[in-house]
C-alpha positions in Angstrom: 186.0 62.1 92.8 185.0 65.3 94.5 183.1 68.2 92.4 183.3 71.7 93.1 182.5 75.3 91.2 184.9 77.2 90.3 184.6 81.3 90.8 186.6 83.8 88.9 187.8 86.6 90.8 190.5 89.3 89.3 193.9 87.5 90.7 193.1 83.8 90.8 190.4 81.1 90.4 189.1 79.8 93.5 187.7 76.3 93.8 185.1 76.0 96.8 184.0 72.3 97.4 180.1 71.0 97.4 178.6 69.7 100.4 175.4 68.3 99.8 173.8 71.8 101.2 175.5 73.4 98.0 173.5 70.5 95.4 170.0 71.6 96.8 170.4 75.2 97.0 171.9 74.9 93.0 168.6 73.1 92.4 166.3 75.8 94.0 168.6 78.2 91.9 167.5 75.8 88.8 163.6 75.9 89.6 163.5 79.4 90.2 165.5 80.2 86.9 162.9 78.0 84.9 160.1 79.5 86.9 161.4 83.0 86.1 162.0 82.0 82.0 158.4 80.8 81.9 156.9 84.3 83.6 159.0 86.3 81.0 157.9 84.2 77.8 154.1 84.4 79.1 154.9 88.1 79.5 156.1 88.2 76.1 153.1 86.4 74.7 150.7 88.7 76.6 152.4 91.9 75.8 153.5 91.1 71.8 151.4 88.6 70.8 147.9 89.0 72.5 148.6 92.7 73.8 145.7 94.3 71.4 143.6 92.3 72.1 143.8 92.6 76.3 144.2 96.0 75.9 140.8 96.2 73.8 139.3 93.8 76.9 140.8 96.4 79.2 138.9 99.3 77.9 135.7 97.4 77.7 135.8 97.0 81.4 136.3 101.1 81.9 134.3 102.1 79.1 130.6 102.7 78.3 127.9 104.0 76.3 125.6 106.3 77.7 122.3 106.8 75.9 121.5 110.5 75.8 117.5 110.8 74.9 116.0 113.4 72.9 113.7 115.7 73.9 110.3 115.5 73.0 108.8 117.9 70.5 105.8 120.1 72.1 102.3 120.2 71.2 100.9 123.5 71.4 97.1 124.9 70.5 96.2 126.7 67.6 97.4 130.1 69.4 100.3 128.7 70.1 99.6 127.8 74.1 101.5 124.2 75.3 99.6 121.4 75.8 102.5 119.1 76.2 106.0 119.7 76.6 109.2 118.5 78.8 110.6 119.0 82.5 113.7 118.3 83.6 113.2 115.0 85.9 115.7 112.0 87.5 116.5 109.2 85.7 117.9 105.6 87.4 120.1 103.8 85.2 122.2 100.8 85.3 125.9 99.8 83.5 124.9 96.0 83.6 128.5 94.7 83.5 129.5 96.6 86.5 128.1 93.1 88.3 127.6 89.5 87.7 124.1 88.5 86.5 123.9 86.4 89.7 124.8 89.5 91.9 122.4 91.9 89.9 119.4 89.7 91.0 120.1 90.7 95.0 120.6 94.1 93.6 117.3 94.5 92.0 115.6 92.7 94.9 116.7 95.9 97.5 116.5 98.5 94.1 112.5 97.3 94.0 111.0 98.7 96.9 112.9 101.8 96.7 111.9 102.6 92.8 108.4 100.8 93.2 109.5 98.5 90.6 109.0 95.0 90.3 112.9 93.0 90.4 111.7 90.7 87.8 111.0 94.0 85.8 114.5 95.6 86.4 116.2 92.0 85.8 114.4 91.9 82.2 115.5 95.1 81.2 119.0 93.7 81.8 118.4 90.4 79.9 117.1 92.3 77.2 119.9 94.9 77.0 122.5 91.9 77.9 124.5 91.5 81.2 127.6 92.6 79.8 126.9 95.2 77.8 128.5 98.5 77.7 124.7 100.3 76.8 123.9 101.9 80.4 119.5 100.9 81.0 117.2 102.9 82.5 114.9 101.0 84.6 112.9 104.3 86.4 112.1 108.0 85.6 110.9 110.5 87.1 112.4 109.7 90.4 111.2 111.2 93.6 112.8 112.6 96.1 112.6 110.6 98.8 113.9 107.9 96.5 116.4 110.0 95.4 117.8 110.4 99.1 118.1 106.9 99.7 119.9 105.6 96.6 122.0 108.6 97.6 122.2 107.5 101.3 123.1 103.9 99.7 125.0 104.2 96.6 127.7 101.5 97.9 125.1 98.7 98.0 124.0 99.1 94.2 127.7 99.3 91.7 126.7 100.3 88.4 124.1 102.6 89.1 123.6 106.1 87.9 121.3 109.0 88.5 120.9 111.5 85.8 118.8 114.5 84.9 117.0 114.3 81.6 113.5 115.6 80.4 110.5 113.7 80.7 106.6 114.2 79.3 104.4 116.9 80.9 101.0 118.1 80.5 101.0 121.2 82.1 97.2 121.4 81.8 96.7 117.9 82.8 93.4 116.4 82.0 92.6 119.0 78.9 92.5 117.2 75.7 93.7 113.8 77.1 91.7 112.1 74.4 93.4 114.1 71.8 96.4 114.4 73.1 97.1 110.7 74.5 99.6 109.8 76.2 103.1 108.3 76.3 105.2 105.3 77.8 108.8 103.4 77.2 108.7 101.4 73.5 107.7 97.7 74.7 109.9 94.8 73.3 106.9 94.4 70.4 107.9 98.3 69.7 111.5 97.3 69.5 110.9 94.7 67.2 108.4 96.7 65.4 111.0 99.7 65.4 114.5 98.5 64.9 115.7 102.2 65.0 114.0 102.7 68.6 116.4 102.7 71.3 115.7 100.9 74.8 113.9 103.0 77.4 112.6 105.3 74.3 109.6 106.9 75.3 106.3 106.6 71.9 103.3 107.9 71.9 100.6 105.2 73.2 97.3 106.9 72.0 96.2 110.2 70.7 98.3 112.9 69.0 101.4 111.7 70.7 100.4 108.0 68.4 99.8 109.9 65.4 102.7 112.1 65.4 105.3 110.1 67.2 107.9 109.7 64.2 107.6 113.7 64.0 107.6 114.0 68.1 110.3 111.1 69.3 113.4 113.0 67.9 116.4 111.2 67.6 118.5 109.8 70.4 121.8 110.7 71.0 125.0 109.0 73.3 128.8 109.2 74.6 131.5 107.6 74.9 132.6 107.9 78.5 135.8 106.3 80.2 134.7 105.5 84.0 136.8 104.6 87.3 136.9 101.7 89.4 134.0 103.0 91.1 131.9 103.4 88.0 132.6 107.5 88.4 132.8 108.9 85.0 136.3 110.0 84.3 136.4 111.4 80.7 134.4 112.1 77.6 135.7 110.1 74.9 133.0 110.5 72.2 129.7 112.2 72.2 126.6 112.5 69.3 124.4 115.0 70.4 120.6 114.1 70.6 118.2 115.9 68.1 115.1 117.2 69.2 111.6 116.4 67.9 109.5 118.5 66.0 106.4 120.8 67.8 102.8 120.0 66.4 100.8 122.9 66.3 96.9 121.3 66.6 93.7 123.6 65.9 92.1 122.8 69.1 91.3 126.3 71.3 91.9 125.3 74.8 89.5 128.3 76.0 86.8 126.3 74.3 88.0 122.9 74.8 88.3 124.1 78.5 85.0 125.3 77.9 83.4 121.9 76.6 85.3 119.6 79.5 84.1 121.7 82.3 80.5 121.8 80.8 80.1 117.8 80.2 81.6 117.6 84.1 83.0 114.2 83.4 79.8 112.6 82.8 79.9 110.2 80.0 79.1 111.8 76.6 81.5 113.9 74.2 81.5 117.5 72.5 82.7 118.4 69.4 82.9 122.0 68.3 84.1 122.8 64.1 85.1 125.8 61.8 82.0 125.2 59.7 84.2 126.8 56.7 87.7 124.5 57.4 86.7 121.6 59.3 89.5 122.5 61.5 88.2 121.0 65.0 88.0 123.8 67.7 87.3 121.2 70.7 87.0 117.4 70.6 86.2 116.4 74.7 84.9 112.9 75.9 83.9 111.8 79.2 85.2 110.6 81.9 88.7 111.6 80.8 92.2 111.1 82.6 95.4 112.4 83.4 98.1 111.9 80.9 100.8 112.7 83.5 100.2 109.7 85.2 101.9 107.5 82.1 105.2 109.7 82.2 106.4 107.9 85.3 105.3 104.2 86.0 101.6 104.3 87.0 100.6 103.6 90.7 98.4 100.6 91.8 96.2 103.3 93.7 96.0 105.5 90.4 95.7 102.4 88.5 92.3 101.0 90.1 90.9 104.8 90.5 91.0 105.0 86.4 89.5 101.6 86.0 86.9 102.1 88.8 85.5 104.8 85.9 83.4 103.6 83.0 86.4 103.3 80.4 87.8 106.8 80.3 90.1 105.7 77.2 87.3 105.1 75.3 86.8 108.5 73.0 83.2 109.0 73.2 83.4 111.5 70.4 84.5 109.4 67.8 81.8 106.9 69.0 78.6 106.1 67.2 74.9 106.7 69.0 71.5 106.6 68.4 71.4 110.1 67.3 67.7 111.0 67.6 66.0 113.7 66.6 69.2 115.3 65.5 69.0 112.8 62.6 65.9 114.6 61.1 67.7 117.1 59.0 68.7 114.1 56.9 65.4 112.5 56.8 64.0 116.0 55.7 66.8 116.5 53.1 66.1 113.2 51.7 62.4 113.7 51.2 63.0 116.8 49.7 65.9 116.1 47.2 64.0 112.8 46.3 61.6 115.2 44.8 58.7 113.5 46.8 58.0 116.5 48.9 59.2 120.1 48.0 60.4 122.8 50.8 57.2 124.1 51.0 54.9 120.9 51.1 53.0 120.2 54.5 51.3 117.3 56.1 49.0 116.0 58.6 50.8 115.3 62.0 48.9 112.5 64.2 48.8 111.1 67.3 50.7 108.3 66.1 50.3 106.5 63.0 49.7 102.5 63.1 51.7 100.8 60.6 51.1 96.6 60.2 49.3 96.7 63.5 52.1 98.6 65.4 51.1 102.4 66.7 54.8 104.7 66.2 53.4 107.9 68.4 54.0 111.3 68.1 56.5 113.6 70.2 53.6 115.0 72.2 50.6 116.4 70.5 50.0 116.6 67.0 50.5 120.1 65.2 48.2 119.4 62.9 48.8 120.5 59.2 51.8 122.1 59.2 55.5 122.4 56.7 59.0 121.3 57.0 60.2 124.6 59.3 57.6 123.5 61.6 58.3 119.8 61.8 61.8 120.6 62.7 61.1 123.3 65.3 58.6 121.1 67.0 60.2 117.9 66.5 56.6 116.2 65.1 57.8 112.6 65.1 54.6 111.5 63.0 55.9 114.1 59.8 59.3 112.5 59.5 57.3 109.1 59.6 55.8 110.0 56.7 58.2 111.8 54.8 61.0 108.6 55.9 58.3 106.1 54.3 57.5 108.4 50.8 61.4 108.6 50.5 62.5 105.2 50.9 65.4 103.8 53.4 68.4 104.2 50.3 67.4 107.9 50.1 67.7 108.7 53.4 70.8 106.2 53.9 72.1 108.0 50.8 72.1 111.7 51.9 73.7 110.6 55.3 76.4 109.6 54.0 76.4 112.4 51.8 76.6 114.6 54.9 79.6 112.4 55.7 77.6 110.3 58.3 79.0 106.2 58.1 82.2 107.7 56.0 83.8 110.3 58.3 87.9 109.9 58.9 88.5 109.5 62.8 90.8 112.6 62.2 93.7 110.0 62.7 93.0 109.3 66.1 93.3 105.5 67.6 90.5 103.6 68.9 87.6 105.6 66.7 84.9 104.7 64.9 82.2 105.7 62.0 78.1 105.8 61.9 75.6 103.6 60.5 73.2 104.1 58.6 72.0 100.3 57.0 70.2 100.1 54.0 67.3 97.0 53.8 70.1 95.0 51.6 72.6 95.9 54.4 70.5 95.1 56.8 69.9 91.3 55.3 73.6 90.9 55.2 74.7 92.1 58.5 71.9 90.7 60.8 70.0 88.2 58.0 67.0 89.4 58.8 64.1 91.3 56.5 63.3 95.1 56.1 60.5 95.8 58.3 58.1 99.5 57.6 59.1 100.3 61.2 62.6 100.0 60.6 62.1 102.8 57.7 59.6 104.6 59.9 62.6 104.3 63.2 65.3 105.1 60.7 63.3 108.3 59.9 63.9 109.5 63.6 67.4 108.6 63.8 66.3 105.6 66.0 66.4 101.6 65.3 69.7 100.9 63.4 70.5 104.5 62.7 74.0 105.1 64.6 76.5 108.8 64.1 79.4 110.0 66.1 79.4 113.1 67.4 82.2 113.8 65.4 79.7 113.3 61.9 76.8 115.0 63.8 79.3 118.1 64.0 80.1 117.5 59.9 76.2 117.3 59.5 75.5 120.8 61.0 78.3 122.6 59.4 77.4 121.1 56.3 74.0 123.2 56.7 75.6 125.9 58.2 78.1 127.0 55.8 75.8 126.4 52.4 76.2 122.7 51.8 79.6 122.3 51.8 81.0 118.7 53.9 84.1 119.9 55.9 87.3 117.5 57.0 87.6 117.5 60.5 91.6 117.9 61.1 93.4 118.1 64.4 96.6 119.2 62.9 97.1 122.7 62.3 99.4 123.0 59.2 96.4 120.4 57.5 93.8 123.0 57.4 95.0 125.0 53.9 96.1 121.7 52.0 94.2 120.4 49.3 93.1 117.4 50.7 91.3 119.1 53.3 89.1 121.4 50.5 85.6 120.7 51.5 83.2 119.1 49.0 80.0 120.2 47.8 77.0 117.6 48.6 74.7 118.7 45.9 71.7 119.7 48.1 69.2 122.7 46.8 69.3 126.1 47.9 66.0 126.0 48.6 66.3 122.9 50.6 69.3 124.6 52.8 66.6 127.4 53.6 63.4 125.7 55.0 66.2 123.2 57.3 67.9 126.3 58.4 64.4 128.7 59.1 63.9 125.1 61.1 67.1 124.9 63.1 66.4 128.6 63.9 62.3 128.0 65.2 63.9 125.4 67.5 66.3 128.0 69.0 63.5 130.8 69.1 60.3 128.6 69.5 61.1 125.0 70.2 63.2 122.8 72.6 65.9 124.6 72.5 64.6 128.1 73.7 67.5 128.5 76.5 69.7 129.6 73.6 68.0 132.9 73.2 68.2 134.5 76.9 70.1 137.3 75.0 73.7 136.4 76.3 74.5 135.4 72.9 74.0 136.1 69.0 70.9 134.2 67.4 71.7 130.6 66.8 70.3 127.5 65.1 70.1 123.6 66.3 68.3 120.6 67.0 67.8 118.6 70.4 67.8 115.1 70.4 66.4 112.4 72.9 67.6 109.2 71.7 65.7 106.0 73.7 68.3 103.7 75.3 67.0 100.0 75.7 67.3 99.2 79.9 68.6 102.8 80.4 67.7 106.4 80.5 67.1 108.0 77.4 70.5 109.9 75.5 70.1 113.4 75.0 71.7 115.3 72.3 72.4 118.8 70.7 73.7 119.7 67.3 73.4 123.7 66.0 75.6 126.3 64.7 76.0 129.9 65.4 75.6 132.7 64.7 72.9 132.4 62.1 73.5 134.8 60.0 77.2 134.2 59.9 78.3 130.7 60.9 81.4 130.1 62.3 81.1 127.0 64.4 79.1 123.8 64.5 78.5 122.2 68.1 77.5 118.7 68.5 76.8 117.2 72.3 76.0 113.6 73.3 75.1 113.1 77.1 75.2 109.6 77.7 71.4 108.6 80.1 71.4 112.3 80.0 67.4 112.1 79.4 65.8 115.6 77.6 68.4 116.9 75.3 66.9 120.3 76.4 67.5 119.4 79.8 71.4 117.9 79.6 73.0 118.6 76.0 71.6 122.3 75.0 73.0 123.9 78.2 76.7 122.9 77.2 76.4 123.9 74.1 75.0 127.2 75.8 78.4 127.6 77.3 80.5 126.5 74.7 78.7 129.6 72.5 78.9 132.1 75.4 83.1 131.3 75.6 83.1 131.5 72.0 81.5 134.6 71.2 82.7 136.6 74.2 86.6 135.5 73.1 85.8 137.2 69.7 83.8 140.2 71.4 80.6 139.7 69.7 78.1 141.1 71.5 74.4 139.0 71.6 
């Protein structure tokens, strides 16, 4: 029985027959029907029922988070002059899910030799910040130029990347105060950790003031919202929290004198510290060799990198270092045997040739004086009446009023990497090296030799201290620390009369003694001691420690020349300079 359709047209139904042309084409008409119903229910179920959830998908793949960091609070001297502060620099950073992990490792492979960064570097930052992450990574600063031309030149071969302008660290004076200041460099992942509120690329402080203030310097980051193109070209703002800058520190460092104290040491190994004898507040704290902290604001050269180690560790901050501190030492030896009430201020004694205790000869420091009193010990520097006074005393005394003086129990004024003096007592001496008290370790201890160790931070302490009427200063770095309670100094119980024979000392070895340079008349009368402190192997240390003027003392000066030999010869003539900048800044004439 034949089959047919049957049409309806406005007069009449028609009935066409079927060939078997007319069954297939019915049954492509069936498929494409089906294929047509299937399209329009997935349509439905992407569009109603899984339509927020695509659309949220869509606007991850066109929007990102851009990390906006925070400027940097300055540091500034106690006048108010910068010491470090910000310039505006280029920044490389990278959306990671603009690629495929696979294809960002060809990409940091050609992005290394153009930045100087390693790929496997690049390709950890990515890991760490994850590979489809909306948080744009910045994997260089301070870009150069001629970088900066070819990304420019090649910005098709590297999707997802992104130059921007943003401050960076800069120490406009470069090498002043490095030790103080320190130095800065992108949180590590053991920051991170440390630091859950640290964002990636952050940049802490690594040493220095910019360690010990970094909560108060880092600010707090910032970011927006941004909707980008196809080409990863930012379209629209949708979002933005403005960064917040970091606080300034205002330190009490002078940079004419700190200036003063760097050029003077030349970069020779040794430190200078200059006080305010009635504060503590520390003037100038320089160490040798130094460096430059703008090398740490971008990432540090191989070249630059084996020039700082081919120095004798110029991180190490000789200032807060202890030393042998030689004849500098024998204002607390002279203390000692006076407050003991063994000798009094105007007792004198034989000096010797040298004196021969169980068998062992300790010599003089040149010729004996003969008889003579404490003012004239200390302006000569006779070894063999400090022997003698160190051995009626006792080692506790002595040990005793050095760390009265603050000597063994000074604060490292916050910075990293410091340290204290020593001065071992014979029970300390048993524990630490388990060995007896010798009469020549009280007789070397009396000369600030043998086991006898101060920074040149305490030396500084020791001398104001005697400057300013027996009062043991604070040393602070930061400037709004100097008026504050705990920075009061504290009385260390020495005797007028004691104060006066040390100082009439201090002031013979300016006018009469090894320090006689100081009065050439380019600067008001001044008081000190010079130090040669023996070296075992090496060339002798030589040291300074003094205060000026004498009449009124302002500031304490202690200087440590590492194989320097004489302290006359080495150590007096920077503090010679650091007086003459001093006193000629206030317009005091000599």
């Amino acid at each position: 029985m034949a089959t047919g359709l049957s049409f309806v047209t406005k007069s009449r139904f028609i009935n066409v027959p079927l060939t078997r042309q007319s069954h297939r084409a019915i049954g492509l008409m069936g498929v494409a029907f089906l294929m047509i119903g299937g399209c329009g229910l997935r349509l439905v179920q992407l569009q109603l029922i899984e339509g927020a959830a695509h659309r949220e998908r869509a606007d991850q793949n066109r929007i990102t988070l851009m990390p906006i960091p925070a400027d940097r609070g300055n540091i500034v001297d106690r006048s108010g002059a910068l010491l470090a502060a910000n310039r505006l620099a280029r920044s490389v950073y990278l959306r990671p899910r603009e690629q495929s992990k696979e294809a960002w490792v060809n990409t940091a492979k050609r992005l290394a030799p153009i930045l100087k960064v390693p790929a496997e570097e690049i390709l950890e930052k990515l890991r760490q910040t994850g590979f489809r992450s909306a948080l744009s990574v910045r994997i260089s600063r301070d870009l150069s130029l001629s970088a900066f031309i070819t990304l420019a030149e090649q910005s098709t071969y590297f999707p997802g990347l992104e130059i921007r302008g943003e401050s960076t660290r800069y120490y406009p004076s470069g090498k002043l105060a490095a030790h103080v200041l320190g130095y800065i460099s992108e949180a590590t992942e053991k920051d991170l950790k440390a630091h859950p509120d640290y964002s990636m690329g952050m940049l802490v402080g690594q040493m220095g003031i910019e360690r010990l203030a970094n909560s108060k310097l880092q600010g707090v980051w910032g970011g927006e919202l941004v909707e980008v193109d196809a080409t990863g070209q930012q379209i629209n703002s949708l979002g933005l929290k403005p960064p917040v800058s970091g606080q300034s520190i205002r330190l009490t460092l002078d940079s004419n004198l700190q200036r003063t104290a760097e050029k003077a040491l030349a970069n020779r190994r040794g430190a200078v510290v200059v006080l305010d004898v009635k504060t503590g507040a520390v003037l100038a704290l320089a160490s040798g060799p130094t460096f430059d902290p703008n090398l740490f604001t971008r990432r540090i050269s191989k070249q630059d990198w084996q020039q700082l180690q081919s120095q004798e560790n110029p991180f190490l901050n000789r200032a807060l270092q202890g030393y042998p501190p030689g004849s500098t030492f024998k204002v607390v030896t002279a203390t000692a045997g006076i407050q003991s009430g063994k000798f009094s201020s105007d007792s004198t004694l034989m000096t010797y040739s040298a004196i021969n205790l169980g068998g062992h000869l300790f010599h003089e420091h040149g010729q004996s004086q003969g008889v003579i009193g404490f003012r004239d010990a200390l302006a000569f520097s006779s070894n063999t009446f400090f022997y003698q006074v160190g051995l009626a005393a006792g080692p506790e005394a002595i040990a005793k009023w050095g760390h009265k003086f603050g000597i063994g129990d000074v604060t490292n004024v916050g910075l990293s990497g410091g340290g204290y003096g020593m001065i071992p007592t014979p029970a300390q001496k048993e524990k630490l090296f388990k060995e007896p008290w010798y009469g020549g370790d009280t007789v070397s201890m009396s000369i600030g030799q043998g086991l006898v160790q101060t920074t040149p931070l305490e030396l500084a302490v020791t001398y104001a201290a005697i400057a300013n009427g027996g009062w043991r200063v604070k040393p602070h770095l930061l400037a709004d620390k100097s008026q504050t309670p705990s920075m009061r100094p504290q009385k260390i119980g020495i005797n007028p009369d004691t104060l006066a024979v040390i100082r009439a000392g201090l002031k013979a070895v300016v006018s009469e003694g090894t320090a006689r340079q100081l009065s050439d008349g380019s600067i008001p009368p001044t008081a000190g001691k010079t130090g040669t402190a023996e070296v075992v192997g090496q060339k002798d240390n030589a040291l300074f420690a003094g205060f000026a003027p004498f009449n009124n003392p302002q500031i304490a000066v202690a200087v440590v020349v590492e194989n320097g030999g004489f302290g006359a010869e080495s150590a007096v003539p920077i503090a010679h300079e650091i007086y003459k900048a001093y006193f000629k800044a206030k317009k005091v004439r000599p």
